[in-house]
Each structure stands twice: as structure tokens, then as C-alpha cells.
C-alpha atoms as an extended CHARMM CRD file, in Angstrom:
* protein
*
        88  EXT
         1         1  UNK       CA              0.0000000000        0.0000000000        0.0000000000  PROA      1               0.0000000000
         2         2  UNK       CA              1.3430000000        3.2050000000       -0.9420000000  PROA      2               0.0000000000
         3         3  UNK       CA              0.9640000000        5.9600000000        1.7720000000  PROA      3               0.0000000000
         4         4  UNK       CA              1.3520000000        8.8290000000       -0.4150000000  PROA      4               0.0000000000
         5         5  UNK       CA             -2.5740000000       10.2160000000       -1.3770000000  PROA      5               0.0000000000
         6         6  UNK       CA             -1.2340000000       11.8680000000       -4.0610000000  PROA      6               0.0000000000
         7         7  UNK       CA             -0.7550000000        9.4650000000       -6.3040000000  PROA      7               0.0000000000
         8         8  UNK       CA             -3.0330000000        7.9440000000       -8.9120000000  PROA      8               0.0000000000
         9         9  UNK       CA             -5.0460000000        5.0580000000       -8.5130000000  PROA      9               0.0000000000
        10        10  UNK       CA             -4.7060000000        3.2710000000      -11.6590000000  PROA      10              0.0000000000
        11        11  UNK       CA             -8.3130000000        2.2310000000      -11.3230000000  PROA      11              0.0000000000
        12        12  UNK       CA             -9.3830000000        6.3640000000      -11.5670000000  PROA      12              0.0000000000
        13        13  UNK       CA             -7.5240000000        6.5530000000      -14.6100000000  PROA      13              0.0000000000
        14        14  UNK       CA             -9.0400000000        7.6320000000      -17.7340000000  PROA      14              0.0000000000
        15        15  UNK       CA             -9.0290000000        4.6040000000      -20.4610000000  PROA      15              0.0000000000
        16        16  UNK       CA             -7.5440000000        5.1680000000      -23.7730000000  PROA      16              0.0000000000
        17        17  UNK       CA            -10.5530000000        3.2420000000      -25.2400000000  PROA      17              0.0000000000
        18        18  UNK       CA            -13.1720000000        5.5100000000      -26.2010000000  PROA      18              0.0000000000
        19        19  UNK       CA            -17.0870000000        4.6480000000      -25.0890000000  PROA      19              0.0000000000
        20        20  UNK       CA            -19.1770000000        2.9750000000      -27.9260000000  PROA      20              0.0000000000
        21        21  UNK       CA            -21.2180000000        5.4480000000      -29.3550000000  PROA      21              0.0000000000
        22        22  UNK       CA            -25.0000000000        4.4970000000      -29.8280000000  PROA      22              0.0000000000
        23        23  UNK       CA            -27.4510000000        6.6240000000      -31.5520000000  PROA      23              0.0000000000
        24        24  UNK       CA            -30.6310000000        7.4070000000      -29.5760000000  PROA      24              0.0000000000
        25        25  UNK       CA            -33.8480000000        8.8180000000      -30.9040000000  PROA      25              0.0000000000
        26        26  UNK       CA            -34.7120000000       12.4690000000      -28.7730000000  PROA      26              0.0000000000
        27        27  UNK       CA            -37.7370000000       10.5610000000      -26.9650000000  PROA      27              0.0000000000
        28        28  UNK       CA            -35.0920000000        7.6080000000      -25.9380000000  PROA      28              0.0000000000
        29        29  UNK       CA            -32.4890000000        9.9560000000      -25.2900000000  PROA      29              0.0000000000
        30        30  UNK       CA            -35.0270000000       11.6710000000      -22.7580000000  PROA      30              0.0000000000
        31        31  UNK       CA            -33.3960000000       11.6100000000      -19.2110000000  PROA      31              0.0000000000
        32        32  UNK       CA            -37.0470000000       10.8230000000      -17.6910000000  PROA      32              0.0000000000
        33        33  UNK       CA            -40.8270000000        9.9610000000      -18.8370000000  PROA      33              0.0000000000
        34        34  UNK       CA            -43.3220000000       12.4420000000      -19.3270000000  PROA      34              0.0000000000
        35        35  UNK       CA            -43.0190000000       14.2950000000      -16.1340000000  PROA      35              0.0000000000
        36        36  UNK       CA            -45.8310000000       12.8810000000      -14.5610000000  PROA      36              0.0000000000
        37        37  UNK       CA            -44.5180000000       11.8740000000      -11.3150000000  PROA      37              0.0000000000
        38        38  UNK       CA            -42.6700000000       14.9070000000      -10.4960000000  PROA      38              0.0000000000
        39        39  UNK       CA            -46.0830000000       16.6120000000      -11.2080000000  PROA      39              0.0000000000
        40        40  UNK       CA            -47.1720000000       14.3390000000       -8.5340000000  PROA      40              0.0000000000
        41        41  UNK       CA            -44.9830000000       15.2570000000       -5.9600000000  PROA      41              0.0000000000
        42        42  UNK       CA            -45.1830000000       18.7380000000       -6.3510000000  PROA      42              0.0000000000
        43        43  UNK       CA            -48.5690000000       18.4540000000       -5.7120000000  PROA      43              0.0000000000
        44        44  UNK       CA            -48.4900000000       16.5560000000       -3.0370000000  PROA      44              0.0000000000
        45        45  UNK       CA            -45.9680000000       18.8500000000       -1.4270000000  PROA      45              0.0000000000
        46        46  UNK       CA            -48.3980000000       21.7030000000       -2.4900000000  PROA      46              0.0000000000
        47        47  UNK       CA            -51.6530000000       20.0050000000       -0.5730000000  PROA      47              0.0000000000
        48        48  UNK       CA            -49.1010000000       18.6270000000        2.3130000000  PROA      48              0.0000000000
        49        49  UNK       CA            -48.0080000000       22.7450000000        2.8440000000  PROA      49              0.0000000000
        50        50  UNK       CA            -52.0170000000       23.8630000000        2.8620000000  PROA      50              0.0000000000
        51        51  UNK       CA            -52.8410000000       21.3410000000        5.3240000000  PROA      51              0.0000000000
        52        52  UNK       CA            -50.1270000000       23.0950000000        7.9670000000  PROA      52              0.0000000000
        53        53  UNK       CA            -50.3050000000       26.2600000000        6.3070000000  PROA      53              0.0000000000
        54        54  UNK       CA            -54.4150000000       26.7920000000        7.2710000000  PROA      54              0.0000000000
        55        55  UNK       CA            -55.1190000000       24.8830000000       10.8850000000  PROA      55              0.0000000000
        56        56  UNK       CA            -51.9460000000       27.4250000000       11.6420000000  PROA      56              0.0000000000
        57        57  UNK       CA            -53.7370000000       30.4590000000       10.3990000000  PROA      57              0.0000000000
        58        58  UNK       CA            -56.5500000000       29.5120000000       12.3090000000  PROA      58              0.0000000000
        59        59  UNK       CA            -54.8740000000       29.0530000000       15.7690000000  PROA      59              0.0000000000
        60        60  UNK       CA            -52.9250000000       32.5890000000       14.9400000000  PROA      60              0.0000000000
        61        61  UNK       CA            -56.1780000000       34.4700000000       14.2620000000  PROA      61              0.0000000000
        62        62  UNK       CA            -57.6300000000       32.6210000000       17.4710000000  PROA      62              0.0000000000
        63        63  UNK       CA            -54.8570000000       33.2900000000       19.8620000000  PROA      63              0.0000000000
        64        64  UNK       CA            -53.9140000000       36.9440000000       18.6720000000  PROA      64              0.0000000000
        65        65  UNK       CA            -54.5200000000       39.9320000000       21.1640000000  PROA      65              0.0000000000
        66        66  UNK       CA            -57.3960000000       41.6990000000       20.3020000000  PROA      66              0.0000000000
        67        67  UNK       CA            -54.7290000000       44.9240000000       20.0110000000  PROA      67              0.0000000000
        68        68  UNK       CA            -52.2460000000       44.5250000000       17.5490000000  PROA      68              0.0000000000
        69        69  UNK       CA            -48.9300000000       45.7230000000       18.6610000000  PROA      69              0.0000000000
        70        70  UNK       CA            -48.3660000000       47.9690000000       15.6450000000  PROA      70              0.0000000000
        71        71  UNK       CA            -51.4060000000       49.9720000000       16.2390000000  PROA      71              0.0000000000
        72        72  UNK       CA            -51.7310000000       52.9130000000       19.3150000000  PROA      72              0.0000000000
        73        73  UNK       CA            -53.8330000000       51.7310000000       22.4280000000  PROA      73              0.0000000000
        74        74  UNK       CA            -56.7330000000       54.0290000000       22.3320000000  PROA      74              0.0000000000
        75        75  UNK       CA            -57.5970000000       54.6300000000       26.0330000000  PROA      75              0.0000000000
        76        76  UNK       CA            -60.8810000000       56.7880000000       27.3560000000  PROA      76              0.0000000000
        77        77  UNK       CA            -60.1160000000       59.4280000000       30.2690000000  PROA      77              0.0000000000
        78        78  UNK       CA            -62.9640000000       60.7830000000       31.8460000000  PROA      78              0.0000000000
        79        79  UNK       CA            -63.6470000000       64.3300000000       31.1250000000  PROA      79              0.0000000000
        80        80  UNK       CA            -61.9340000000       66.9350000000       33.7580000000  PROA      80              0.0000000000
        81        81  UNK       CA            -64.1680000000       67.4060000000       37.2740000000  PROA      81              0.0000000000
        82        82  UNK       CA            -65.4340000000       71.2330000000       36.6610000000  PROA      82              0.0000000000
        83        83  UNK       CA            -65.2820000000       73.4470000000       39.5580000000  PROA      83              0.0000000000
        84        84  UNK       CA            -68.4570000000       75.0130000000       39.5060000000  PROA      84              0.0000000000
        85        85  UNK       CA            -69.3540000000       76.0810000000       43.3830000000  PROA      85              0.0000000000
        86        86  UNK       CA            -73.2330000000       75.0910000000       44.2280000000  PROA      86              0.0000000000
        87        87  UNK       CA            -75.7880000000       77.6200000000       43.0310000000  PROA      87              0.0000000000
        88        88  UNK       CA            -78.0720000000       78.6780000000       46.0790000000  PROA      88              0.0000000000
């Protein structure tokens, strides 16, 4: 065994023979079918992500404070106590 790591393994070398050519038609030269089941899990990643996406929408809107935080807390004060001295 050779304890370099630099070099080659003469397994990982490139071959001098060159890879028989064959000549494909473009529908068998097509990396997959028709696209169908990629269309299927797309969709069932879509439907998967609405089933979380509304029961969490619901709890939010349930469990939110009736006064959001971006908006002012409008608070009623009692009008001043006038000083009017009792009429005889």
C-alpha cells in the first residue's frame, strides 16, 4: 500500500478506449418519462403545505390579542371634574 494520497489510482484513470457510441432517438435519449410523477410530488408537497399552512392560520387568528402591537392603544379618560361652586 502506498501511503502517499497523491498518487493515482490506476483504477481512476481515464481509459484510452473511447465509449461505444449508440445513436438514440430524442424521446429515448429523454433523461425521464413524461413528467408525470414529479407533477405528482409537487402536488403533493403543495396540498401537504395547505394542510399546515391553514389549521396554523386559524390558531394565529384565534390566539392573537385583540390589540395589535403595531397599532396605538386608544384609552378613554374621563372628562376633567369642573369646579363650579353650588348655586343657592
Amino acid at each position: 500500500m502506498d501511503p502517499r494520497s497523491d498518487t493515482p489510482d490506476p483504477d481512476l484513470r481515464p481509459s484510452s478506449v473511447e465509449p461505444k457510441q449508440e445513436v438514440l432517438s430524442a424521446t429515448e435519449a429523454r433523461q425521464g418519462l413524461l413528467g408525470k410523477p414529479v407533477l405528482v410530488i409537487l402536488l403533493a408537497g403543495l396540498i401537504l403545505a395547505l394542510l399546515v399552512w391553514i389549521p396554523t392560520e386559524w390558531w394565529g387568528s384565534a390566539t392573537a390579542p385583540e390589540n395589535q402591537s403595531n397599532q396605538p392603544v386608544q384609552q378613554e379618560t374621563a372628562p376633567p371634574a369642573q369646579n363650579n361652586p353650588p348655586q343657592q
